[in-house]
C-alpha positions as CSV (number, residue, x, y, z in Angstrom):
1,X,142.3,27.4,54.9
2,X,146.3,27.9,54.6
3,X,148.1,26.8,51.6
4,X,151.2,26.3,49.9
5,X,152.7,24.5,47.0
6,X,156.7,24.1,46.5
7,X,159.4,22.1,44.5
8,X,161.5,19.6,46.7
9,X,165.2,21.0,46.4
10,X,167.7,18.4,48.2
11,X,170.6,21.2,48.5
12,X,168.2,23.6,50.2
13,X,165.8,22.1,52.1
14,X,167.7,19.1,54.3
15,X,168.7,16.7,51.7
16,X,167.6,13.5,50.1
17,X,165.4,11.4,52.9
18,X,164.0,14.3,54.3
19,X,160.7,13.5,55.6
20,X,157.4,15.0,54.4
21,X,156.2,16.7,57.4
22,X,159.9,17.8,58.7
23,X,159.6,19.5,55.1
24,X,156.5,21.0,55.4
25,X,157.1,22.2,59.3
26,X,160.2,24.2,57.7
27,X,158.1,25.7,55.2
28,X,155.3,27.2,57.6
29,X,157.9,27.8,60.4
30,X,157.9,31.9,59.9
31,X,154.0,31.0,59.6
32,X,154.3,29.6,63.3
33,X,152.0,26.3,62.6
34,X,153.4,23.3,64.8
35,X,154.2,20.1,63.6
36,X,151.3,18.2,65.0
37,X,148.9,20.1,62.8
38,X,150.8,20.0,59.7
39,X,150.9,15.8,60.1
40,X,147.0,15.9,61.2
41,X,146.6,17.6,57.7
42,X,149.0,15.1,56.2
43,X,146.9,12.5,57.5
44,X,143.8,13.8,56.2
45,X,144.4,13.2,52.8
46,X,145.5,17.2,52.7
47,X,148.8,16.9,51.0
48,X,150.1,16.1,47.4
49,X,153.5,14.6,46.3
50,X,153.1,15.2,42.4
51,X,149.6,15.4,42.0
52,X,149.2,11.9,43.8
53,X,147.4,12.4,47.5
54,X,150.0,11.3,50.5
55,X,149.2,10.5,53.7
56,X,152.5,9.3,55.2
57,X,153.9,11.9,57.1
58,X,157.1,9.8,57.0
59,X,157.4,9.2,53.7
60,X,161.0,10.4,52.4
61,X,161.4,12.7,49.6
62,X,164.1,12.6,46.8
63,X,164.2,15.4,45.1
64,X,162.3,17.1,42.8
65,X,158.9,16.3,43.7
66,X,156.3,18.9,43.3
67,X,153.9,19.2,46.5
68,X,150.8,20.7,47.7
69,X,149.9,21.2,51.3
70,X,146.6,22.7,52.5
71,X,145.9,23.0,56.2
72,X,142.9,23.7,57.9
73,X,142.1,26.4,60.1
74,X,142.7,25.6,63.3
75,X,139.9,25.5,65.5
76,X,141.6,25.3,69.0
77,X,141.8,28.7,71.0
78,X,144.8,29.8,73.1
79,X,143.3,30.5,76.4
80,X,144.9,34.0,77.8
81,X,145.9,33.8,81.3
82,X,147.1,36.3,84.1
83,X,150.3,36.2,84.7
84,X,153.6,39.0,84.8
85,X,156.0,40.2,81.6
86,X,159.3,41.4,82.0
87,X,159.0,44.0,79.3
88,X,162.0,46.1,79.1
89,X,160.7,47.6,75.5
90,X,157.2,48.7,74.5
91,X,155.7,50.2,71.8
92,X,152.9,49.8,69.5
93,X,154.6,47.7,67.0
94,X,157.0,45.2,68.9
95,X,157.8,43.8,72.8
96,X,161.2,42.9,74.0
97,X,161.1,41.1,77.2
98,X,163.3,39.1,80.1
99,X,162.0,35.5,79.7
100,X,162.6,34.2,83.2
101,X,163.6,30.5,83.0
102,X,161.2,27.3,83.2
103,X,158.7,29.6,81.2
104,X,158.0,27.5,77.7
105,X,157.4,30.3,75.3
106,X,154.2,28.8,73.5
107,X,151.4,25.8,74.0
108,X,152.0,22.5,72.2
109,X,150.3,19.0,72.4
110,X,150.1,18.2,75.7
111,X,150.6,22.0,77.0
112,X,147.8,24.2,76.0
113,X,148.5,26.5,79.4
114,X,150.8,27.9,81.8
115,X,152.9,29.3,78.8
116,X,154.2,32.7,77.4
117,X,152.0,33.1,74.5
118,X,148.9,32.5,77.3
119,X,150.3,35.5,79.5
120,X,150.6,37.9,76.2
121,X,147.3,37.4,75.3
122,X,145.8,38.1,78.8
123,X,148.1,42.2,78.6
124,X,148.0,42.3,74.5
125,X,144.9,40.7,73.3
126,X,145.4,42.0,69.6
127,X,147.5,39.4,69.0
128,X,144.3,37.4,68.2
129,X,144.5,38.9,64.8
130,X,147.9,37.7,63.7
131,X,148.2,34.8,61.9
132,X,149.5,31.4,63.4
133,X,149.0,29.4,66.3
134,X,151.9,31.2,68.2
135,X,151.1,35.0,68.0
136,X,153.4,37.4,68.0
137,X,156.4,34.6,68.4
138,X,159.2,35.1,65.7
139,X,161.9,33.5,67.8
140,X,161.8,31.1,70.8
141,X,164.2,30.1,73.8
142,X,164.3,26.7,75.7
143,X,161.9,26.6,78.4
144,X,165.1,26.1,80.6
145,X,166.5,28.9,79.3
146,X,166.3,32.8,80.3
147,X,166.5,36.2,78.9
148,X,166.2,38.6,75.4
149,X,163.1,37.6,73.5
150,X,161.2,39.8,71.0
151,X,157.8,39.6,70.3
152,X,155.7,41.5,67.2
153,X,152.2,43.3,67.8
154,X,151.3,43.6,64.9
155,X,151.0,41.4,61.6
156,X,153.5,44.0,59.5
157,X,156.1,43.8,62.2
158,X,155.7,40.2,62.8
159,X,156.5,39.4,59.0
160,X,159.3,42.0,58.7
161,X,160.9,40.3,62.0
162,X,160.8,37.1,60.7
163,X,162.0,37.5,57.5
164,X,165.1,39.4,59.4
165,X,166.2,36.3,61.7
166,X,165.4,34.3,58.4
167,X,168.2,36.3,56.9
168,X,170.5,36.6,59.8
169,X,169.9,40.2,60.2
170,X,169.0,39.7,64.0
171,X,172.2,39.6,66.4
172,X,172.0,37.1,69.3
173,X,174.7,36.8,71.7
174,X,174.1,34.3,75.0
175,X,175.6,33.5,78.3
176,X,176.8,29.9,78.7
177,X,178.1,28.2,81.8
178,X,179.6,25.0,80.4
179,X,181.8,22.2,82.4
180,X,185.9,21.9,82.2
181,X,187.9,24.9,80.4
182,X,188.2,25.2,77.0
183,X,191.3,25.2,75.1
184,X,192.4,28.4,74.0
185,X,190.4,32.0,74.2
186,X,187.8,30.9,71.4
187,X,186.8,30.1,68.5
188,X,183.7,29.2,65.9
189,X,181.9,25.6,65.7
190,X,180.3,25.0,62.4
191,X,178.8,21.4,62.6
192,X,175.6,20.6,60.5
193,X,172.5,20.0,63.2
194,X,169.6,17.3,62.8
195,X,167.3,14.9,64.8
196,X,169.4,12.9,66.4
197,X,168.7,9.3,64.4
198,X,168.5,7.3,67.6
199,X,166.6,9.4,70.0
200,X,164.2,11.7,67.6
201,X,163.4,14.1,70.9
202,X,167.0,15.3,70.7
203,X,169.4,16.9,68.2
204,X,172.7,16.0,67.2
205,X,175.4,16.4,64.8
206,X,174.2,15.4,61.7
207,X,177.1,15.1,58.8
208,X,174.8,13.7,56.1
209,X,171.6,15.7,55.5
210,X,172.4,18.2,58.5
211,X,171.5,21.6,58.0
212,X,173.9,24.6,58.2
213,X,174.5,25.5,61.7
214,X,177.3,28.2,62.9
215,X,178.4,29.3,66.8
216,X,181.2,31.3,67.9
217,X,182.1,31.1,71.4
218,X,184.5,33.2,73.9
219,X,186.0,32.7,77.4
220,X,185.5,35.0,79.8
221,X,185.9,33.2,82.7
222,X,187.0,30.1,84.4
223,X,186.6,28.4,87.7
224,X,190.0,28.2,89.5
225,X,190.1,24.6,89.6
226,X,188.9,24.5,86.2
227,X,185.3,22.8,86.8
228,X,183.5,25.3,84.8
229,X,183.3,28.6,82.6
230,X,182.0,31.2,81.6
231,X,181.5,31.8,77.9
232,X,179.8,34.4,75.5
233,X,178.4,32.4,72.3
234,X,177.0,34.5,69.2
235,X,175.1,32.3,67.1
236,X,174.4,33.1,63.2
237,X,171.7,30.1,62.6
238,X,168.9,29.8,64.8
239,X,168.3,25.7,64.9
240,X,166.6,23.8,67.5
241,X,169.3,23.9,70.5
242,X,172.0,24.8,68.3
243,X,174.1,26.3,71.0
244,X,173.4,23.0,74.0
245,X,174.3,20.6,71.1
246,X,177.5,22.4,69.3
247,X,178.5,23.5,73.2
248,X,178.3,19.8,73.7
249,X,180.3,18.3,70.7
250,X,183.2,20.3,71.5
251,X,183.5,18.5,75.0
252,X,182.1,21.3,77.1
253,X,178.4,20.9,77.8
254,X,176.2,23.6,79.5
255,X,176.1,22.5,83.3
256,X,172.6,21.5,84.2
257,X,172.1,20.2,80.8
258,X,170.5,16.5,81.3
259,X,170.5,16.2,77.8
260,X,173.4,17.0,76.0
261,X,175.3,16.5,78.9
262,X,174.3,13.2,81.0
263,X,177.2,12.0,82.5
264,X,178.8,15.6,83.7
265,X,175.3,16.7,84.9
266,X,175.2,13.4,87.1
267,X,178.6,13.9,88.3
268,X,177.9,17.4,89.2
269,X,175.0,16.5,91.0
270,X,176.4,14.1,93.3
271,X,178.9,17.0,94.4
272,X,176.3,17.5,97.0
273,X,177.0,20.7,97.7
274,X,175.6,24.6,97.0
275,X,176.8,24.4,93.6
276,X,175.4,21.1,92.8
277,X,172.1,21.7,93.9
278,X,172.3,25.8,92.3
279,X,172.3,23.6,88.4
280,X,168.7,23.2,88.9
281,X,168.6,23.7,84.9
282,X,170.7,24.0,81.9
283,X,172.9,27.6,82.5
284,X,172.1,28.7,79.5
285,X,171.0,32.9,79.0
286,X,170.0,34.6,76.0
287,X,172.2,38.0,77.3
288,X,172.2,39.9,74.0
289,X,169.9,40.8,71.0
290,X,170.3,43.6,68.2
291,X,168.1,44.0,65.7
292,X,166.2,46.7,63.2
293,X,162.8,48.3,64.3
294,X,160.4,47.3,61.3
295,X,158.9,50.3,61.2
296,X,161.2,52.9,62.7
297,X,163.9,51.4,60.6
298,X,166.6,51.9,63.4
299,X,168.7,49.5,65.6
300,X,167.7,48.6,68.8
301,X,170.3,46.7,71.2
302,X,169.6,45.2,74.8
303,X,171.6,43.7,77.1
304,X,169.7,42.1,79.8
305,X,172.1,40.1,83.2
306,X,171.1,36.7,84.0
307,X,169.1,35.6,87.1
308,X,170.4,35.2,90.0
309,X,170.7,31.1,90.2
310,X,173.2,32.1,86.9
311,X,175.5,35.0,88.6
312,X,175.6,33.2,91.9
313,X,176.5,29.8,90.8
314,X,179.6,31.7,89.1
315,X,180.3,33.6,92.4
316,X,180.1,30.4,94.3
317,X,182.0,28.3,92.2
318,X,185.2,31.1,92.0
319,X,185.2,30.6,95.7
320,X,188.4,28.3,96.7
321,X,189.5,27.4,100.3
322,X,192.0,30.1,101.3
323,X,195.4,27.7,101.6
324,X,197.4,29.1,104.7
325,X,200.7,27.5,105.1
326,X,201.9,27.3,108.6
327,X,205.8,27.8,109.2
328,X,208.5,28.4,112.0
329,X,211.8,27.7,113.1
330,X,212.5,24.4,115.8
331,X,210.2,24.4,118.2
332,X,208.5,27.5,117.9
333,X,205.2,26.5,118.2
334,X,203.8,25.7,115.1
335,X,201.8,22.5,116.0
336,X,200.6,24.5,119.4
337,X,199.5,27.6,116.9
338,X,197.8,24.3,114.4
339,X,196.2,22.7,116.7
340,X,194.6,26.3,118.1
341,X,193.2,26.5,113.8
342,X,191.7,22.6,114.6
343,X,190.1,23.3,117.8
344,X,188.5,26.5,115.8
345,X,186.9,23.6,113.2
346,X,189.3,24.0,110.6
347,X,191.0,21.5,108.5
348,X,194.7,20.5,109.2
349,X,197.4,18.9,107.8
350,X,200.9,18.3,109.5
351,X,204.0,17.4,107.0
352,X,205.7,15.9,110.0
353,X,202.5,13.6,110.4
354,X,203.0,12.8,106.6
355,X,206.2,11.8,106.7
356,X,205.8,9.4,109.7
357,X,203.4,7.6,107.6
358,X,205.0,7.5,105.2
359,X,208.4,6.3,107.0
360,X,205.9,3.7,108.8
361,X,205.9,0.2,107.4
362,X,204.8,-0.3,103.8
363,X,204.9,3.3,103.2
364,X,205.5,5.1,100.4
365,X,208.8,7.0,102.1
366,X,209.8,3.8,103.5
367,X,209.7,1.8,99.9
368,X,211.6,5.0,98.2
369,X,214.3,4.9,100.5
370,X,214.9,0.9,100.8
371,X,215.1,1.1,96.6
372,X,217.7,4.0,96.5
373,X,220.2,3.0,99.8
374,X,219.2,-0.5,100.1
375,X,217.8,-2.5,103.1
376,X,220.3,-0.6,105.9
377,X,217.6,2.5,105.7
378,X,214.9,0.0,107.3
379,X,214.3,-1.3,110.6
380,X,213.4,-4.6,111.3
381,X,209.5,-3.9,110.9
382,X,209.6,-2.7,107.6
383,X,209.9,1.1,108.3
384,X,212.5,4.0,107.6
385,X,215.0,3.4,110.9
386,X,215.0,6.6,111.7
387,X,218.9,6.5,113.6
388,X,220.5,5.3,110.3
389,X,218.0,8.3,108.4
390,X,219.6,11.3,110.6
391,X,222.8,9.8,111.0
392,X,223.0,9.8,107.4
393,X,221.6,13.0,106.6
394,X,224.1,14.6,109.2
395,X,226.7,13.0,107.8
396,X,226.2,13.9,103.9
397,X,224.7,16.7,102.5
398,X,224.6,14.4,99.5
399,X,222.6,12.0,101.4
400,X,220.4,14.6,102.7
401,X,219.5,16.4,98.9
402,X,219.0,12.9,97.7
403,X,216.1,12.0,100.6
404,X,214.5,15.6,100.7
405,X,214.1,14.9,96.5
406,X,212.5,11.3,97.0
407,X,210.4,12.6,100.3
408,X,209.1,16.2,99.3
409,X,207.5,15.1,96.4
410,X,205.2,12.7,98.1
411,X,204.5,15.0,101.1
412,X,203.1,17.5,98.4
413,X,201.4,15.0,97.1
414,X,199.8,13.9,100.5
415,X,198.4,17.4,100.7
416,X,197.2,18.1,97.6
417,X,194.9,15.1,98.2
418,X,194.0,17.0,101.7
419,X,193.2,20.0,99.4
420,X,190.8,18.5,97.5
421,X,189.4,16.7,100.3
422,X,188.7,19.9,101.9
423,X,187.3,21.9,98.9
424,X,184.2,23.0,100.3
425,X,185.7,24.8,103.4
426,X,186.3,28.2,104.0
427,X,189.9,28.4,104.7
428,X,192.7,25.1,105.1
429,X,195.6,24.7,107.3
430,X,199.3,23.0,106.1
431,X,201.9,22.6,108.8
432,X,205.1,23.1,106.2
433,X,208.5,23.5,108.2
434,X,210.6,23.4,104.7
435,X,207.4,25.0,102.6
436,X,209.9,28.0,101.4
437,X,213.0,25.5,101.1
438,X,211.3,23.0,99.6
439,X,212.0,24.4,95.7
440,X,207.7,24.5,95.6
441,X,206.6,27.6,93.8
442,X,205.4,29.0,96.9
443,X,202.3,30.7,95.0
444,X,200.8,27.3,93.6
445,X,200.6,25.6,97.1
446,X,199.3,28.4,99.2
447,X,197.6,31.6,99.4
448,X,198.8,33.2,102.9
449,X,201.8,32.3,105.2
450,X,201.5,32.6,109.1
451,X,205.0,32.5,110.4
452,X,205.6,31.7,114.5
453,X,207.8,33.4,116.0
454,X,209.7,32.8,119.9
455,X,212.7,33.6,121.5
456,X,216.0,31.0,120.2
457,X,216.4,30.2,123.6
458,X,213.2,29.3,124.8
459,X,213.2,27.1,121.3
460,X,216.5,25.7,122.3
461,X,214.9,24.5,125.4
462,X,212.1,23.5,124.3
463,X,213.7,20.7,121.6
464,X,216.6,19.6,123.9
465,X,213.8,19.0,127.3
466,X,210.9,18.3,125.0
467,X,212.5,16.6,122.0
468,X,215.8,14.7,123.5
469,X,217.7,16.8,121.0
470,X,221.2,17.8,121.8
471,X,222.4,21.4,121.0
472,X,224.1,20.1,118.1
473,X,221.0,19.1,116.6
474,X,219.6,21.7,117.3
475,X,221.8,24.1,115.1
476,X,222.1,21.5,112.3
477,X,218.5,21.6,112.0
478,X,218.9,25.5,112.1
479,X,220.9,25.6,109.4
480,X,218.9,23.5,106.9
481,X,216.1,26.5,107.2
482,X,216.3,29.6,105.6
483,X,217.9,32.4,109.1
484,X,214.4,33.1,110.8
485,X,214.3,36.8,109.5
486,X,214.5,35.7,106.1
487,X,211.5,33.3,106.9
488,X,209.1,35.4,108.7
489,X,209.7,38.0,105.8
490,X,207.4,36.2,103.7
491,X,204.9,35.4,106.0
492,X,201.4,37.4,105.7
493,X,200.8,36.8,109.4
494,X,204.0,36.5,112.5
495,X,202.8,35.5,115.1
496,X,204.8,35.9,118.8
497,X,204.6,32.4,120.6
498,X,206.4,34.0,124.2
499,X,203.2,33.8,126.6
500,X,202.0,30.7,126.2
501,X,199.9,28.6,124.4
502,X,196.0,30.3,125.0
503,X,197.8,33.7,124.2
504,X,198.6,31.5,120.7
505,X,195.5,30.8,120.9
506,X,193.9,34.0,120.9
507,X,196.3,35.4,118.0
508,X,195.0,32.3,116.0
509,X,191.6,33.7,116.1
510,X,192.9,37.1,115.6
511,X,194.0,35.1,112.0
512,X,190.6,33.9,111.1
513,X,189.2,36.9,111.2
514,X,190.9,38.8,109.2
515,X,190.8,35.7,107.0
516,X,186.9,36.1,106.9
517,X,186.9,39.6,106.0
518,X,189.8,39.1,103.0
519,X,186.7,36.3,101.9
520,X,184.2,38.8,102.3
521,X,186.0,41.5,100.4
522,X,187.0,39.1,97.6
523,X,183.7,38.2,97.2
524,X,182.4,41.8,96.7
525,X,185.4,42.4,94.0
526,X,184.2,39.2,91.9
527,X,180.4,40.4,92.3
528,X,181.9,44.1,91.0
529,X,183.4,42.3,88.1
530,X,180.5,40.7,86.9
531,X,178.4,43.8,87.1
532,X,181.0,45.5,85.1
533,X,180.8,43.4,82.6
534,X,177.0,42.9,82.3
535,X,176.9,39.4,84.1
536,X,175.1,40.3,87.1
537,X,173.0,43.2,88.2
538,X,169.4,44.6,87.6
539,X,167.8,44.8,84.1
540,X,167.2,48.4,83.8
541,X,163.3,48.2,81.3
542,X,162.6,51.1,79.4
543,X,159.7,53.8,81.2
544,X,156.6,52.5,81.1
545,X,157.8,48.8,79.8
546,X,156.7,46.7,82.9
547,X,153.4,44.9,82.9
């Protein structure tokens, strides 16, 4: 029979209107006895609340109130099955282990197998003799959750443990892969925790009658568009999902978090892609853990990487669609060389195909145009008449700033949208005649330049038999581009367009290819990084740890 009489104290044990048994589970929690046997003994006529016998497990105390609790020894068994350990420490006194994820660490109602504490006592049955119904357990993780836990093999370490993460004395830092991008490079949330007062399987933020609860988080890393990142969170309390709630309140909840994070988990679900379906549980890893050795009286720090699913859900979602703009003087061949990209299964967009829609009737171009030079720049269906438009342009340079400001705008616009339409594909095409004239900073809009390159007078012929231009035109459009050398100076790729288009062809999968292996390599560098910094990689266990 297990014992224990205290003094309710309102500033130290979770306020006025704390419940009997939520007091009573606090008090035996370094004792390990779970919260359905302390309310069976509550029931049973076991407790006191000043002398008087209460059997209302909800009844709230007020302070002040002197109470008895006995419970009974409990006369369930842990059964002890097979099953593996990552031990990465072993000695006779403590365990530190790699808690893979969907492992719960010990039975409850409801689950009296299949957990941690059933697996221990199958390799370490001495752990029958300490006290408790969860041997050995003086911390626990999420059964969602993966990584550092320690575990005591003996009653003297067991006690010495738990008095140390009682006191803070035990460092914990975790992995967290949380939705959006935080503001700024970190930072501490200190937010009081409780049950949440509408759904009592949950915690929450709990202002009145909380209890103290303290996380310090920093980025590390962000997704390039900014739908996740990477942070390292120490925490300095240890309550019931402290990190998933206070990761939560500041607006970035852990992806693959159903609880704390409802709507974003749904959203990211529907994504429907590698990613979506990788956030098969909350991303949440318990990465590092100092503490001293009860009986050597030394610290001990591990660092253990996450799981794969962890690591290559970050790889995956760094992974943007290489963004090659396409340019060229006149006629040299860039819609041949774009078309070659589409026939190869790769996404396209023209700018010239842009602006005809938007030129066409009740298009954006069109509406823009008709508001700032009145009804002469439309025809009579409603679209940009394109003889007033390069009459006008040739005849003012005024005229011709004035529509490339209204008209570049929206074609960025136009493929921006094709970007994000195309997110999930290994590299993007963009037909951009004016992309380096435009006044776009160059970097933001693409990643690579291909440049076409072909002999002036076989583009002279080209526009004036193909096109209908004259060889006026065809040096006024000349000289609204930056001199070909200048042009093809920036490119990554130039490609000659003199023999034809299957020759194009062939030097457009020349292109992908070395596109591929510039994916391939950046893929290794990222994986590099996050071995360097302890994100990824093998858990090295100490000789002799494994079981």
């Amino acid at each position: 029979m297990l014992g224990k009489e205290a003094v309710f104290d309102p500033q130290h044990d979770g306020g006025a209107g704390t419940r009997l048994d939520v007091f009573w589970c606090a008090q035996f929690a370094e004792a390990g006895v779970a919260r359905s046997r302390v309310r069976a003994a509550i029931d049973a006529g076991l407790a006191t609340v000043d002398g008087t016998v209460c059997r209302k497990a909800g009844a709230k105390l007020r302070g002040g109130e002197r109470l008895t609790l006995r419970l009974p020894d409990n006369p369930s068994e842990t059964k002890a099955e097979a099953g593996s350990l990552g031990l990465l420490y072993r000695d006779e006194h403590l365990l530190v282990l790699d808690k893979p994820a969907g492992l719960t660490v010990h039975p409850a109602p409801g689950l009296p197998e299949g957990t941690l504490v059933n697996r221990l006592l199958h390799h370490f049955p001495e752990l029958r003799d300490l006290s408790g119904e969860r041997p050995g357990i003086v911390h626990r993780l999420d059964k969602d959750t993966s990584g550092l836990l320690l575990v005591a093999l003996t009653e003297p370490a067991r006690t010495a443990l738990a008095a140390d993460f009682a006191a803070r004395r035990v460092k914990k830092t975790y992995l967290a892969l949380v939705h959006g991008r935080p503001d700024g490079a970190g930072g501490d949330i200190r937010l009081p925790l409780g049950r949440d007062p509408r759904h009592r399987h949950k915690m929450a933020v709990v202002h009145k009658g909380g209890r103290e609860a303290r996380s310090r988080w920093r980025l590390v890393w962000s997704a390039p568009d900014a739908a996740a990142s990477l942070l390292e969170v120490d925490i300095f309390t240890g309550r019931t999902h402290q990190i998933r709630v206070h990761l939560a309140a500041m607006g970035h909840p852990i992806v693959g978090d159903a609880v704390y994070g409802a709507t974003p988990h749904a959203l990211w679900k529907r994504r429907g892609d590698a990613a979506g379906r990788l956030a098969g549980r909350q991303m949440l890893h318990a990465w590092k853990l100092s503490f001293t050795h009860p009986a050597l009286n030394r610290e001990l720090s591990f660092r253990c990487p996450p799981p794969p699913d962890f690591w290559r859900l970050v790889l995956l979602l760094g992974r943007m669609p290489q963004r090659v703009g396409v340019i060229g003087m006149p006629g040299c061949g860039k819609s041949t060389l774009l078309a070659a990209f589409a026939a190869a299964g790769c996404p396209v967009f023209s700018a010239d195909a842009a602006v005809a829609a938007l030129y066409a009737p009740g298009g954006g171009g069109a509406h823009m145009l008709a508001g700032r030079f009145g009804e002469a720049a439309l025809a009579p269906d409603g679209g940009v008449d394109k003889k007033w438009l390069l009459e006008a342009i040739c005849g003012s340079e005024r005229i011709r700033r004035e529509v490339m400001d209204l008209v570049h705008p929206l074609v960025r616009g136009e493929m921006e949208a094709f970007y994000a339409d195309n997110r999930q594909a290994r590299a993007v095409f963009a037909e951009v005649p004016l992309l380096l004239e435009s006044g776009w900073p160059v970097e933001s809009v693409v990643d690579h330049i291909v440049g076409v390159r072909c002999a002036s007078q076989a583009r002279e012929r080209r526009l004036i038999e193909g096109r209908g231009w004259s060889g006026e035109l065809v040096a006024r459009m000349d000289g609204w581009q930056w001199p070909e050398a200048k042009k093809l100076a920036r490119c990554d790729f130039v490609l000659d367009n003199d023999a034809g288009p299957e020759a194009l062809a062939g030097k457009a999968r020349d292109v992908l290819e070395e596109l591929a292996r510039l994916r391939r390599r950046d893929v290794r560098e990222r994986y590099a990084w996050l071995v360097a910094h302890g994100y990824a990689g093998k858990t090295e266990a100490a000789p002799g740890a494994r079981v």
